[in-house]
BAVO-240196 format. One record per residue: residue number from 1; residue in one letter; x, y, z of N, C-alpha, C in turn. Coordinates in nm, 2 decimals. Layout:
<rs>
- NUM/A/X/Y/Z/X/Y/Z/X/Y/Z
...
</rs>
This chain:
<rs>
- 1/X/1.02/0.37/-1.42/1.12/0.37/-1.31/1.13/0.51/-1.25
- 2/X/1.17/0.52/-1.12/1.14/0.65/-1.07/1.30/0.69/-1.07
- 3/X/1.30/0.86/-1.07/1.42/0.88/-1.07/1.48/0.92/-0.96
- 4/X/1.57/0.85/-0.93/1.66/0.92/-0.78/1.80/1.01/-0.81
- 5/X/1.79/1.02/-0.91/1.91/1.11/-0.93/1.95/1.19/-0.87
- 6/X/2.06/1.24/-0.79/2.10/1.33/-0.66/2.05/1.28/-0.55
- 7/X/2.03/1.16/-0.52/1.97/1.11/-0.38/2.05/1.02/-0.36
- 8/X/2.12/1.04/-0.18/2.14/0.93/-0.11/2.10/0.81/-0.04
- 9/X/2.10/0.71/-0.12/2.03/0.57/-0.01/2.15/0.49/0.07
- 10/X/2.09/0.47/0.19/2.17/0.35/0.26/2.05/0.22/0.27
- 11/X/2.13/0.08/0.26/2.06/-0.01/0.27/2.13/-0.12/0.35
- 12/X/2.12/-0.13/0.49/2.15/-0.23/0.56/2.13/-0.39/0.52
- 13/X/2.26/-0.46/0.55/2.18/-0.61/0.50/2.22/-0.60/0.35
- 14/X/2.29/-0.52/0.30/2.28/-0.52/0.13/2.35/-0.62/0.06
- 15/X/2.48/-0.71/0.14/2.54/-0.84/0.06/2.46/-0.92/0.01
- 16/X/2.33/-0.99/0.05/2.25/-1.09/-0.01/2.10/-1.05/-0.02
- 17/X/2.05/-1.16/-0.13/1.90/-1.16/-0.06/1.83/-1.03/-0.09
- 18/X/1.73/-1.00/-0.02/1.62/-0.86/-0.04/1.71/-0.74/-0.04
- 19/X/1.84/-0.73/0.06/1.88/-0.65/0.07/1.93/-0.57/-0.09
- 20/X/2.07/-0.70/-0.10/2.11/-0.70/-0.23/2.04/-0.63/-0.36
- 21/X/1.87/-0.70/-0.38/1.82/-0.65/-0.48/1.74/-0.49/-0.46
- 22/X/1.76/-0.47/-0.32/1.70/-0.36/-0.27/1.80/-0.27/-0.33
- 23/X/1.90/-0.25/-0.29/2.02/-0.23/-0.34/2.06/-0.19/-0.48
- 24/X/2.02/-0.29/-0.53/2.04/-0.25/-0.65/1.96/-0.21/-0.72
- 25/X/1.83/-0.23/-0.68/1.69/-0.14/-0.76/1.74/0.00/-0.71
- 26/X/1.77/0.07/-0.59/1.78/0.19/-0.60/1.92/0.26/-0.68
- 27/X/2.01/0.16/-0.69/2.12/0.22/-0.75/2.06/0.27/-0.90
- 28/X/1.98/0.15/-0.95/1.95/0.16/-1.12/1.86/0.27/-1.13
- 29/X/1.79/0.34/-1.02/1.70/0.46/-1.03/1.81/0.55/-1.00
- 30/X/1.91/0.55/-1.02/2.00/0.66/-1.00/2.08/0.74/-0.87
- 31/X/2.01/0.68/-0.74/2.09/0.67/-0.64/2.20/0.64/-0.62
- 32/X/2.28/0.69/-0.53/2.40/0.68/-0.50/2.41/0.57/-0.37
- 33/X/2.42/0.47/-0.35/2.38/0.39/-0.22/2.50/0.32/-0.18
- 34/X/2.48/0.36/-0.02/2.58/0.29/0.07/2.51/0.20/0.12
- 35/X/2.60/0.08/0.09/2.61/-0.06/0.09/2.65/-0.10/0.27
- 36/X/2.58/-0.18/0.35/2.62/-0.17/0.49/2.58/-0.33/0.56
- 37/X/2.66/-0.41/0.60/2.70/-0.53/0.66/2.83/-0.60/0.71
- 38/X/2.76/-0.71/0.73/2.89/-0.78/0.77/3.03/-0.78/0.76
- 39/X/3.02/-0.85/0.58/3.08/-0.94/0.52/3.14/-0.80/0.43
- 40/X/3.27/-0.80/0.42/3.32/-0.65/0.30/3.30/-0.78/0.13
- 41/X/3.33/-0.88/0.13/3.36/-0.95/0.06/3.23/-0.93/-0.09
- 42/X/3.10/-0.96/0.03/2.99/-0.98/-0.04/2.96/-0.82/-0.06
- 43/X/2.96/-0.76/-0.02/2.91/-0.59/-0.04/2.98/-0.56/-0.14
- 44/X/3.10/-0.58/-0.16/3.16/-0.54/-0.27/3.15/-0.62/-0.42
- 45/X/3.09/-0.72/-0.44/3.05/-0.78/-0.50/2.90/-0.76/-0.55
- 46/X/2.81/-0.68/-0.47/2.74/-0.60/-0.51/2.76/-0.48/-0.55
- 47/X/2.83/-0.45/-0.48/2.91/-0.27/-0.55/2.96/-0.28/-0.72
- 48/X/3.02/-0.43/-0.74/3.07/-0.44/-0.86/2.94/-0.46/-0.96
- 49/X/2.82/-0.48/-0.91/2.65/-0.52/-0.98/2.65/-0.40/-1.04
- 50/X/2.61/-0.26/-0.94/2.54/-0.16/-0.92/2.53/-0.10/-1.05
- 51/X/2.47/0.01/-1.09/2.52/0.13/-1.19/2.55/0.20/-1.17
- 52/X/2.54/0.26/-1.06/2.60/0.42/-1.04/2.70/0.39/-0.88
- 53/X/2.70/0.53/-0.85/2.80/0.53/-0.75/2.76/0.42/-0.62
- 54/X/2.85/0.35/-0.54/2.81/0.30/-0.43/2.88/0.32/-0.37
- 55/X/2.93/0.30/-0.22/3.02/0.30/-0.10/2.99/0.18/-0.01
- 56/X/3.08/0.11/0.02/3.07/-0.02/0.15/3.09/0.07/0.26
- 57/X/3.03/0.00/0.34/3.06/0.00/0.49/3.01/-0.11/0.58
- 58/X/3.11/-0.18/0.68/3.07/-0.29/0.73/3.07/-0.25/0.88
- 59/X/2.93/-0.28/0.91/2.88/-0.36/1.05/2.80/-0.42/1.08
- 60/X/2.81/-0.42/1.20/2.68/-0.53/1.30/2.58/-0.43/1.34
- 61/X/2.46/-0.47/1.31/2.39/-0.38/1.32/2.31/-0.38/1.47
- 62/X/2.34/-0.49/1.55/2.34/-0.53/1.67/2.42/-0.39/1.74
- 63/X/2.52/-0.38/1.70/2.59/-0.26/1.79/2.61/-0.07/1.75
- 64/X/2.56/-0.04/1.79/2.53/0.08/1.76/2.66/0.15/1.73
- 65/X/2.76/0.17/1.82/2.87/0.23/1.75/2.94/0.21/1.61
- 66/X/2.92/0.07/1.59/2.93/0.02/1.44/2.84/0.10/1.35
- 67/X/2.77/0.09/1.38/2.60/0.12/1.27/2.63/0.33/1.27
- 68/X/2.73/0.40/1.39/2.74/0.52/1.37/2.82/0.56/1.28
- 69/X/2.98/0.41/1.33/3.02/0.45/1.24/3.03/0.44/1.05
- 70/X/2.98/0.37/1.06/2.95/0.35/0.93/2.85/0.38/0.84
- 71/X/2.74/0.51/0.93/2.66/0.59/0.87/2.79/0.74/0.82
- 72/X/2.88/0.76/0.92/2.96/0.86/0.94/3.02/0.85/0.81
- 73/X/3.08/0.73/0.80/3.19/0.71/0.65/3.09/0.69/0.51
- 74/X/3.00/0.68/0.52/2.87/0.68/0.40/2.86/0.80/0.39
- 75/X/2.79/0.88/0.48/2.77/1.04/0.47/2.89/1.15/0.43
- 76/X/2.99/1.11/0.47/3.12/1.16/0.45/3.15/1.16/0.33
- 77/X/3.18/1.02/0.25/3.18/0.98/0.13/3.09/0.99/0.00
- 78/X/2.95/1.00/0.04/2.84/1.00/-0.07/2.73/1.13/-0.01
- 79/X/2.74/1.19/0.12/2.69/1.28/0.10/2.59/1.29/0.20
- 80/X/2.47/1.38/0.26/2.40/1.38/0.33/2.28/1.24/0.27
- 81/X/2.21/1.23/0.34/2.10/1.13/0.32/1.98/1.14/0.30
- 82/X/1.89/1.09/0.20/1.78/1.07/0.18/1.68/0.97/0.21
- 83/X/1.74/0.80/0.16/1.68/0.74/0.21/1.75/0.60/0.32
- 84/X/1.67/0.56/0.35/1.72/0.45/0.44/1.65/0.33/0.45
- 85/X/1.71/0.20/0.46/1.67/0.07/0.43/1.69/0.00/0.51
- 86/X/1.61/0.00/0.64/1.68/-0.10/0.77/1.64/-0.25/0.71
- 87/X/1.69/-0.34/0.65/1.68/-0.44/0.63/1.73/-0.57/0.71
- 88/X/1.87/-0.51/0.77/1.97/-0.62/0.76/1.90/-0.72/0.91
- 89/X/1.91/-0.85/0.93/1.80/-0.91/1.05/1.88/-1.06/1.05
- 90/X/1.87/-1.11/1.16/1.89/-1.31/1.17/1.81/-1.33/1.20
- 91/X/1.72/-1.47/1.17/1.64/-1.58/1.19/1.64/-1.67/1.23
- 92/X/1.57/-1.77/1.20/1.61/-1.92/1.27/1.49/-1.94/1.34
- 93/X/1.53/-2.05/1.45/1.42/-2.09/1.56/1.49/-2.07/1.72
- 94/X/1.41/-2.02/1.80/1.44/-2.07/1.91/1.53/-2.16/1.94
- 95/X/1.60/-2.14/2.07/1.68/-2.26/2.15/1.68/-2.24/2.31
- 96/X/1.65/-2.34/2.36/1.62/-2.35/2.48/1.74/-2.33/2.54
- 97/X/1.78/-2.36/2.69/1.81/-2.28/2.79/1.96/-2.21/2.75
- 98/X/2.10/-2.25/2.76/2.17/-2.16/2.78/2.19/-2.10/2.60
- 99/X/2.15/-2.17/2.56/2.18/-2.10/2.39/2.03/-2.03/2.34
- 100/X/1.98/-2.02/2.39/1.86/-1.90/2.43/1.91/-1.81/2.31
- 101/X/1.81/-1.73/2.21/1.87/-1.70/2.12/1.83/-1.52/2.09
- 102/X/1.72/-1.55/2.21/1.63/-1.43/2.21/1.69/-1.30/2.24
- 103/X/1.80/-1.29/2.32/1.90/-1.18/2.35/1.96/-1.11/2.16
- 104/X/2.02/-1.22/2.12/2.10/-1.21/1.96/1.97/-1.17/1.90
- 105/X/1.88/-1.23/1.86/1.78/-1.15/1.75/1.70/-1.03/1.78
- 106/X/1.66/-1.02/1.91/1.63/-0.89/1.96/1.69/-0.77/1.91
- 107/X/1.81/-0.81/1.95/1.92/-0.70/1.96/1.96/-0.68/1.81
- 108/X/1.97/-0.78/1.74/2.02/-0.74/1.56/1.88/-0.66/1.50
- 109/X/1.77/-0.78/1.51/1.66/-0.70/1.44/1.58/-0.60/1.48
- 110/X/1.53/-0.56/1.61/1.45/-0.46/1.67/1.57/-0.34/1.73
- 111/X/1.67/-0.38/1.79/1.75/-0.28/1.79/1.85/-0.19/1.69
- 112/X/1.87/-0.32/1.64/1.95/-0.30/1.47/1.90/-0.19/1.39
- 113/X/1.71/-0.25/1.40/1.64/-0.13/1.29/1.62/0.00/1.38
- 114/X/1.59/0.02/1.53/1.64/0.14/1.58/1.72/0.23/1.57
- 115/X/1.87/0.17/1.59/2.02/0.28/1.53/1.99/0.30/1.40
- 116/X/1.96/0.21/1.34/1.97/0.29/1.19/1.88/0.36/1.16
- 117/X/1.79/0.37/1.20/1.68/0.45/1.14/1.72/0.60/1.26
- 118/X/1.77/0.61/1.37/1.81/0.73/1.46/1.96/0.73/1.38
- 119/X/2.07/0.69/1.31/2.16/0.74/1.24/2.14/0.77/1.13
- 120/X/2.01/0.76/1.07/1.95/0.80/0.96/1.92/0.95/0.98
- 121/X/1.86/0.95/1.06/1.80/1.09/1.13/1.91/1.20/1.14
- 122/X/2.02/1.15/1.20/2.11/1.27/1.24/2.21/1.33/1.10
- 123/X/2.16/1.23/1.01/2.26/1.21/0.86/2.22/1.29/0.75
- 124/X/2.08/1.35/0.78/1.96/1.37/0.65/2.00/1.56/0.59
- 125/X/1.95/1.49/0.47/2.01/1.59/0.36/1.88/1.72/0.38
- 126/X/1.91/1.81/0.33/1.85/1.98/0.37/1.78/1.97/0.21
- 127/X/1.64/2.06/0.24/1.59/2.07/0.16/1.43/2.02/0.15
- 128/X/1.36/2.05/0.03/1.26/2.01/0.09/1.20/1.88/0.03
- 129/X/1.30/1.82/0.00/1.31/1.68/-0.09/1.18/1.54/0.06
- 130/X/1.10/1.49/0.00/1.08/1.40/0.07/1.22/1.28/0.13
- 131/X/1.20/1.28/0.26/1.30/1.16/0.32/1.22/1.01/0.37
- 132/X/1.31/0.93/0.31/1.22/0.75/0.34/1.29/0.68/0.40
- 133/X/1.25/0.63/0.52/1.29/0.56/0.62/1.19/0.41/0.62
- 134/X/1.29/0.30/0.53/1.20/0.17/0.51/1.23/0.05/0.63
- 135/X/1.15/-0.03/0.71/1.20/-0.09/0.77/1.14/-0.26/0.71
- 136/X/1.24/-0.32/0.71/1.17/-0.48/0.66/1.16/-0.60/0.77
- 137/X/1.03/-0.60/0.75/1.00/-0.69/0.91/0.98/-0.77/0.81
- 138/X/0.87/-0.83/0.85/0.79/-1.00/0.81/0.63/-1.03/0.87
- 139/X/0.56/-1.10/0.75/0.46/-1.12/0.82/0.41/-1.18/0.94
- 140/X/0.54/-1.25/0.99/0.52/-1.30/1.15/0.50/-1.21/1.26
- 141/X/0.50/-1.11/1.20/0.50/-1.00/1.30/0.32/-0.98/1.33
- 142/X/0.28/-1.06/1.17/0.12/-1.01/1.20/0.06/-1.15/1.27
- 143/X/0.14/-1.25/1.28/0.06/-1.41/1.37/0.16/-1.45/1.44
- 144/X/0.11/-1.52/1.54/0.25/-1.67/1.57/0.24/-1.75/1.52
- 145/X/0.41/-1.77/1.51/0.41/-1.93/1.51/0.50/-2.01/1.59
- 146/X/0.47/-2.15/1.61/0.56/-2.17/1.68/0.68/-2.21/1.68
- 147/X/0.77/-2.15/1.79/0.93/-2.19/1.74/1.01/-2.08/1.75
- 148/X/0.93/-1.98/1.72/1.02/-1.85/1.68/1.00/-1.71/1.76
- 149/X/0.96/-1.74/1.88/0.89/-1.65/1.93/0.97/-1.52/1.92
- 150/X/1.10/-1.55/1.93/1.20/-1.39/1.92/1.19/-1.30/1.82
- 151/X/1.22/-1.43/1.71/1.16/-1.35/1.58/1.03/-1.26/1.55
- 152/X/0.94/-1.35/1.56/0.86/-1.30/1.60/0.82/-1.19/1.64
- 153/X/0.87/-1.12/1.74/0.88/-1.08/1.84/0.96/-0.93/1.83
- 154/X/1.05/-0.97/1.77/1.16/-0.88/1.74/1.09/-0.76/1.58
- 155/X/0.98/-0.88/1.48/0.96/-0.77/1.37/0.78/-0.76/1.45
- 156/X/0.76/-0.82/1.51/0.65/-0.72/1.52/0.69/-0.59/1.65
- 157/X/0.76/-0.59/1.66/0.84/-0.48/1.78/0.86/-0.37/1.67
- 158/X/0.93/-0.38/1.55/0.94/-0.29/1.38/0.76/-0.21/1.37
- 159/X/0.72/-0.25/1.36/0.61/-0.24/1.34/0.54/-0.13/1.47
- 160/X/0.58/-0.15/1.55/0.59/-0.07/1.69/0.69/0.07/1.68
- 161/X/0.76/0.07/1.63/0.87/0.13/1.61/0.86/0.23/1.47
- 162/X/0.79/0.18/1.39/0.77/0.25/1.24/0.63/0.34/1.30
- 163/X/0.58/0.28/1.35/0.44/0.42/1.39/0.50/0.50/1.43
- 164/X/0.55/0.50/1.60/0.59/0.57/1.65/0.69/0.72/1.63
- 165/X/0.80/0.63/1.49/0.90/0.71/1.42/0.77/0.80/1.34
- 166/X/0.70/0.73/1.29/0.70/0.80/1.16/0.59/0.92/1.19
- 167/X/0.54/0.92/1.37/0.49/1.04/1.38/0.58/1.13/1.44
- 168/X/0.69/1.07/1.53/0.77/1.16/1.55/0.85/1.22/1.43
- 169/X/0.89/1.19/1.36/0.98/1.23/1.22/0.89/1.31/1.12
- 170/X/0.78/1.28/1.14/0.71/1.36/1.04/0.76/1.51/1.00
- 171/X/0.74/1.58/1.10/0.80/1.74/1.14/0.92/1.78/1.01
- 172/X/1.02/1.67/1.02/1.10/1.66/0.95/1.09/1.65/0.80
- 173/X/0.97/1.56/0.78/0.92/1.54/0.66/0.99/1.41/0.66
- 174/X/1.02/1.32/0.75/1.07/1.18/0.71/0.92/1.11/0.75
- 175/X/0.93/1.04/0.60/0.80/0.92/0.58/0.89/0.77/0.65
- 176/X/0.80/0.74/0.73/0.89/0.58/0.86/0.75/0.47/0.79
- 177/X/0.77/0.36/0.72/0.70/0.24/0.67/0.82/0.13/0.69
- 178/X/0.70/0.03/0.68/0.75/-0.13/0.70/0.70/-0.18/0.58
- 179/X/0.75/-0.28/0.55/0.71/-0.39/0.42/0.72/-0.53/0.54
- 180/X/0.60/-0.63/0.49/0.65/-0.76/0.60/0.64/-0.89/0.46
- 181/X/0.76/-0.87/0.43/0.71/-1.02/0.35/0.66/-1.14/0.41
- 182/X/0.65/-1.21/0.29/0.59/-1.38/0.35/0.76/-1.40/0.32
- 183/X/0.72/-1.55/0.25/0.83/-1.63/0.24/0.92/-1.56/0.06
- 184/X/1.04/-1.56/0.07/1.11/-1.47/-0.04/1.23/-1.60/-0.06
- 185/X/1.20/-1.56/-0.19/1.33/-1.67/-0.26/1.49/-1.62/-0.25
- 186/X/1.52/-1.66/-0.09/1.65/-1.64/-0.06/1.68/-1.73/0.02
- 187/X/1.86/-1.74/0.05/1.90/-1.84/0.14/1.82/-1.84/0.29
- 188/X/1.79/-1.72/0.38/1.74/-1.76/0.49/1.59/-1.83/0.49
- 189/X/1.52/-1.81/0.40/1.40/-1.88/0.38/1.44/-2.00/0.32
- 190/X/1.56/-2.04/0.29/1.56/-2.21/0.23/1.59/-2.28/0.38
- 191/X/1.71/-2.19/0.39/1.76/-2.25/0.58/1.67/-2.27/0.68
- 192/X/1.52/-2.19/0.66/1.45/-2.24/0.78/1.33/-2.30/0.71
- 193/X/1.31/-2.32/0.60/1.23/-2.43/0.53/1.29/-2.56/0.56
- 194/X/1.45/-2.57/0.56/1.50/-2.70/0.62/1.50/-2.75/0.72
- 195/X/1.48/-2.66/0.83/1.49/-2.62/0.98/1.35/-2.72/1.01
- 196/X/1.23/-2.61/0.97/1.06/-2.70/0.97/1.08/-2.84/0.94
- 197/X/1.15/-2.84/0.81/1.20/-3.01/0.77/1.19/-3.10/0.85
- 198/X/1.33/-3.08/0.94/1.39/-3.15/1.02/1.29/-3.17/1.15
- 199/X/1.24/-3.09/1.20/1.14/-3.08/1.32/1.03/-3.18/1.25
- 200/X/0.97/-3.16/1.14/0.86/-3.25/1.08/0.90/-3.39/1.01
- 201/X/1.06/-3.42/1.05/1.08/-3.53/0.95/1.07/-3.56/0.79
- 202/X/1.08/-3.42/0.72/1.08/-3.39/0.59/1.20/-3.40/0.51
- 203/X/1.24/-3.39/0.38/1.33/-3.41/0.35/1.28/-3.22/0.28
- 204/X/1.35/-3.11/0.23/1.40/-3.01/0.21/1.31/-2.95/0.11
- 205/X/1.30/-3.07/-0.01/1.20/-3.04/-0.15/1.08/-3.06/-0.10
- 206/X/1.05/-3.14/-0.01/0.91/-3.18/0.05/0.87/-3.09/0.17
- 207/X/0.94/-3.04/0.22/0.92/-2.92/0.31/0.85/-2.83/0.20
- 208/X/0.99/-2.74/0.13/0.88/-2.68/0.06/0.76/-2.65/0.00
- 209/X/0.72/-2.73/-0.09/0.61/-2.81/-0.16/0.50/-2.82/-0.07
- 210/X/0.51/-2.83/0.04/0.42/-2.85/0.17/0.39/-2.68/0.22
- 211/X/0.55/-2.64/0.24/0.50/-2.46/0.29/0.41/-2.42/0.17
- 212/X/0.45/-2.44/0.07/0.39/-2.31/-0.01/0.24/-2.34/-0.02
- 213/X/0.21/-2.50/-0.06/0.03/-2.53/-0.07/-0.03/-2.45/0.04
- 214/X/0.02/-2.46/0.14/-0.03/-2.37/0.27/-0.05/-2.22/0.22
- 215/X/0.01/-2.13/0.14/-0.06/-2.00/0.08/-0.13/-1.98/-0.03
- 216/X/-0.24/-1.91/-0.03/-0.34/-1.91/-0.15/-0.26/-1.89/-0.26
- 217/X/-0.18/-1.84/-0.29/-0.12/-1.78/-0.44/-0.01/-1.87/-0.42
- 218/X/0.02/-1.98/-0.37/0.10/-2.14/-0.35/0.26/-2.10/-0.44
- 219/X/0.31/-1.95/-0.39/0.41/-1.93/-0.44/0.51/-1.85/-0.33
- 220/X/0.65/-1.83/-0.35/0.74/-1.74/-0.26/0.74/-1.62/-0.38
- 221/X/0.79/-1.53/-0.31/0.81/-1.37/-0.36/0.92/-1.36/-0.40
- 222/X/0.99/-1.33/-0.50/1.13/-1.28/-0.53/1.18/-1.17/-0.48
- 223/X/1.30/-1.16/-0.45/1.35/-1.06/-0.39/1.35/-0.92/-0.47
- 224/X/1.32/-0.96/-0.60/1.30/-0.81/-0.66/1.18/-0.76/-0.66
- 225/X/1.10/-0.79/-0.62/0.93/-0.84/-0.56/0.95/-0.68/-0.48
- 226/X/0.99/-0.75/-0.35/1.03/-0.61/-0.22/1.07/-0.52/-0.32
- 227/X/1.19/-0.54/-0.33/1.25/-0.43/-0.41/1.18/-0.31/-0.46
- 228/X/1.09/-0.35/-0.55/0.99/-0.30/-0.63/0.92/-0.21/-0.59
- 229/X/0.85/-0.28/-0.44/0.80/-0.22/-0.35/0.87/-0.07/-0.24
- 230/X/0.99/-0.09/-0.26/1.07/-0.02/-0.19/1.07/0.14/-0.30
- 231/X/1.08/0.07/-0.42/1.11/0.17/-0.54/0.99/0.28/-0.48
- 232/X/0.82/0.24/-0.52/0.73/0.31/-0.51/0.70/0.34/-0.39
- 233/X/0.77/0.33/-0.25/0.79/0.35/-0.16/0.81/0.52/-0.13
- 234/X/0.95/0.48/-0.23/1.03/0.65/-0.24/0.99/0.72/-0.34
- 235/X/0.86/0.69/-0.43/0.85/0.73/-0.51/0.72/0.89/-0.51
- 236/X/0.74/0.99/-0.57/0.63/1.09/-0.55/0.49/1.02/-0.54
- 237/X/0.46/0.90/-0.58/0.33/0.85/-0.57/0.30/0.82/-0.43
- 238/X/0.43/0.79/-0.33/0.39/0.72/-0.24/0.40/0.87/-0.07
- 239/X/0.41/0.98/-0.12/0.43/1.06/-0.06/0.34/1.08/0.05
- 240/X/0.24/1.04/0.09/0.12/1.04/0.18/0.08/0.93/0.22
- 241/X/0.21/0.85/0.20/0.19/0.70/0.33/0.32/0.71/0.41
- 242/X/0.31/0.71/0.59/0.39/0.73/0.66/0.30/0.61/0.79
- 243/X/0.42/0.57/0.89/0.32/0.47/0.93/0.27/0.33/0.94
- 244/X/0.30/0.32/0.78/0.22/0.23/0.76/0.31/0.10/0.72
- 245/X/0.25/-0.01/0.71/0.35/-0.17/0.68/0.23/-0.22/0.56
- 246/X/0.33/-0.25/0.48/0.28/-0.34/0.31/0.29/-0.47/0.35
- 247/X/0.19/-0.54/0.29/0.20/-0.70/0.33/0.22/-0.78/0.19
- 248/X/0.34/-0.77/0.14/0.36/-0.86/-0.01/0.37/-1.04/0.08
- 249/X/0.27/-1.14/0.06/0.29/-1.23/0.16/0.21/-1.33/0.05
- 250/X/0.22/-1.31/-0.01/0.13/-1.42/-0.12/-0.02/-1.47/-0.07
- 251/X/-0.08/-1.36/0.01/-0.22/-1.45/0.11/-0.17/-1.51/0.21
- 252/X/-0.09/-1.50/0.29/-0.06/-1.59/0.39/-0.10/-1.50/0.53
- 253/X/-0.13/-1.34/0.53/-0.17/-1.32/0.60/-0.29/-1.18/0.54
- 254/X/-0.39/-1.15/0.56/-0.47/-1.08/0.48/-0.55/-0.99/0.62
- 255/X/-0.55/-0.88/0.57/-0.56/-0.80/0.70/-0.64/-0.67/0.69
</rs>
C-alpha cells in the first residue's frame, strides 16, 4: 500500500459508491481527506469508516461557489492540497422536451469536474511533492449509446478536459488523468440496469444477467476495483502518466 502520510486528498461524490471507497482507500494510505457532497448525513458516515483524519464539506458540484466554498473550509481545516478526486456526477437517460436533462448533467458532471479540478489548483500545497488531479468519467465516453446522449456527452467532455489540464498544470507538477469505468457494483449502475429493464420489458435480475453476457470478462467492477486504481494513480510508480484515462471496463470497450 502506498504511503500518503502528510498528504491532503479531496474526493468529490465521497457519500456512496466509487466515491466512498475512493475515500477510504486514500484515508487507509494515510491521507488526510476531505469528504465533499450533497448529503452531510452520508459523508459523515463515511468519516466515521475512515482511519485517519477527515473533514465534510457539502456541495453541489454543479455550482461553483459551493465547490469554492467548500474547497476553502477543507483547505482551512486539513491543510493545503495534494490530491484531488473529481468523482461526484448524475446519470440516468435522457428525457424529451421540457424535462430535457441535458442542461442538469452537463453542468454537474463536465462543469462539476471543471471547478473542482480549478479549486484544486488554487488550493495546492508547496513543495516538490507530486500533485494528482483524478477525474472519473466512464467508458461511454469512449462509444454511444443510446438514450444517454448527455451523459455521454458530458464524460467524454472529461476526457477533453483532463488533456488539456494536464498540459496546462504540468508546469506546476500537477499530473491531470481520468479512469472510465464500465459497469461498478453500485446503486447508480443498478438504477439504470433497471432503467434498460423497463425500456426492454425486463424484469431487474434479467436485465442484469443480459448486461453483463454482453462483456467478455461477463462481470461488474467493484468499487474498490477504482479505488485501487486511484491508489497507484498517486502512487511514485505512476509519476510519468499525465493525460492520460485507464479503462477498468471488463472488455466492454478495448482501445
Amino acid at each position: 500500500m502506498v504511503d500518503l502520510s502528510g498528504r491532503v486528498a479531496v474526493v468529490t461524490g465521497a457519500g456512496s459508491g466509487i466515491g466512498r471507497a475512493i475515500a477510504l482507500r486514500l484515508s487507509e494510505c494515510g491521507a488526510a481527506v476531505g469528504l465533499v457532497g450533497r448529503t452531510e448525513a452520508t459523508l459523515e458516515a463515511v468519516a466515521a469508516e475512515a482511519k485517519g483524519e477527515t473533514r465534510v464539506a457539502t456541495a453541489d458540484v454543479a455550482d461553483r461557489e459551493q465547490v469554492d466554498g467548500a474547497f476553502d473550509a477543507l483547505h482551512q481545516h486539513l491543510g493545503p492540497l495534494h490530491i484531488v478526486v473529481a468523482n461526484a456526477g448524475i446519470g440516468g437517460p435522457d428525457l424529451q422536451g421540457g424535462q430535457d436533462r441535458w442542461d442538469a448533467i452537463l453542468r454537474t458532471n463536465l462543469d462539476g469536474a471543471y471547478f473542482t479540478l480549478r479549486a484544486f489548483e488554487h488550493r495546492l500545497a508547496g513543495g516538490d511533492d507530486p500533485k494528482h488531479a483524478i477525474v472519473i468519467s466512464s467508458c461511454v465516453a469512449r462509444f454511444g449509446v443510446p438514450g444517454i446522449a448527455a451523459y455521454s456527452a458530458a464524460k467524454a467532455g472529461q476526457l477533453g478536459l483532463v488533456r488539456s489540464l494536464a498540459a496546462e498544470l504540468a508546469p506546476q507538477g500537477i499530473r491531470v488523468n481520468a479512469i472510465c469505468p464500465g459497469w461498478v457494483e453500485t446503486g447508480m449502475a443498478e438504477d439504470r440496469m433497471t432503467e434498460i429493464g423497463v425500456e426492454r420489458g425486463r424484469a431487474y435480475p434479467e436485465m442484469r444477467k443480459e448486461l453483463l453476457e454482453e462483456l467478455p470478462l461477463q462481470r461488474l467492477s467493484e468499487p474498490e476495483e477504482v479505488a485501487g486504481l486511484v491508489e497507484f494513480l498517486v502512487s511514485p510508480s505512476a509519476v510519468g502518466f499525465t493525460g492520460q484515462a485507464f479503462d477498468p471496463n471488463n472488455g466492454a470497450w478495448m482501445g
